[in-house]
N, C-alpha and C positions, 0 to 999 in steps of 0.2 A: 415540514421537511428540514429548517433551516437549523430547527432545536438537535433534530436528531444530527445530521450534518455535525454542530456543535460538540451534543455529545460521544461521536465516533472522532473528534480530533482530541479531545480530550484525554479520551482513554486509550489513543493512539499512542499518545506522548508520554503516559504514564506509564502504560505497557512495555514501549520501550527504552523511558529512563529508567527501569527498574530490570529488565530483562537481554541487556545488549551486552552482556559479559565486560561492563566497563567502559565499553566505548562511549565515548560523549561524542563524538564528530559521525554527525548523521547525518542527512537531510529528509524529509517526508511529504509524500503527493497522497493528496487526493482525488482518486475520477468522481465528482459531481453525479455522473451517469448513474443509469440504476440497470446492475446488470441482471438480466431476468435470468430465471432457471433455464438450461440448455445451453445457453451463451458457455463461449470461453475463451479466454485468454491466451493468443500464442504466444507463447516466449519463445525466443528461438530454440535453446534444448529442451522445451518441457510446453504443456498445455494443463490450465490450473481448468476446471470444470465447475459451473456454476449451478450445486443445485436448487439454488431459491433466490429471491428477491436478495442482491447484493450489491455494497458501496466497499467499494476496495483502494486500501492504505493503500502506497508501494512506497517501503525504505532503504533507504540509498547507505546502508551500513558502514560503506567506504568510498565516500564522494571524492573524486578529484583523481580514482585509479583506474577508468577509462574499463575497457573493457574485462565482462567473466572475473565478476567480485561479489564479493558477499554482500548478499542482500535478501530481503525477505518481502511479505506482503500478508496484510492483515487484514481477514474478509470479515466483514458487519451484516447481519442482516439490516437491511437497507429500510424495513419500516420501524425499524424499535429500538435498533443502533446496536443489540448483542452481539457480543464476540463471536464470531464462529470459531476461526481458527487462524494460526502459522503457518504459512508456506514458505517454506527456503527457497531461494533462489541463487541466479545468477545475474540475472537480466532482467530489466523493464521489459512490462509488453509495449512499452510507447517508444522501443529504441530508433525505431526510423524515422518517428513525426508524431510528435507529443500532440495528443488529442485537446483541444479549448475547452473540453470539460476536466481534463487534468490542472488541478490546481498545486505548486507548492505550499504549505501550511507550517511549518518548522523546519528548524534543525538548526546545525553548529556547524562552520567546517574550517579547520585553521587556512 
């Protein structure tokens, strides 16, 4: 689990050193958790839906702007590390109490 973990921060950071329309000032969590199919995510305006074994980015596009800013989240499948997809956001699902299996793992912030 630890390899793939590895390789989902990797290609986390690669994903979005190359795809953040220039932004360098980011930051990046990881939930450790492995979120089963059915499971979902509530953000407060949106609910992402999990259909399979998943390990989810959440990136902080504009750290230090406090609330409803751009941000996104990056789903892996969680036994092999592939991409699934981009979710736009606004909000952590962890905005009222950041879960112990959320870990920080990158980013920049002036």
């Amino acid at each position: 689990m630890t390899d793939v973990i590895e390789s989902i921060k990797k290609d986390a950071e690669k994903r979005v050193l190359q795809n953040n329309d220039g932004n360098q000032e980011f930051l990046m969590y990881i939930d450790n958790k492995k979120f089963e199919k059915g499971e979902k995510l509530d953000i407060i305006s949106e609910q992402i839906k999990i259909d399979q074994p998943t390990t989810v980015v959440f990136v902080d596009d504009e750290p230090g702007r406090n609330f409803a800013h751009r941000c996104h989240y990056l789903l892996y499948d969680a036994n092999s590390g592939k991409f699934i997809k981009k979710v736009p956001a606004q909000f952590p699902y962890f905005m009222m109490k950041t879960p112990k299996t959320v870990q920080p793992f990158w980013g920049f912030s002036s």
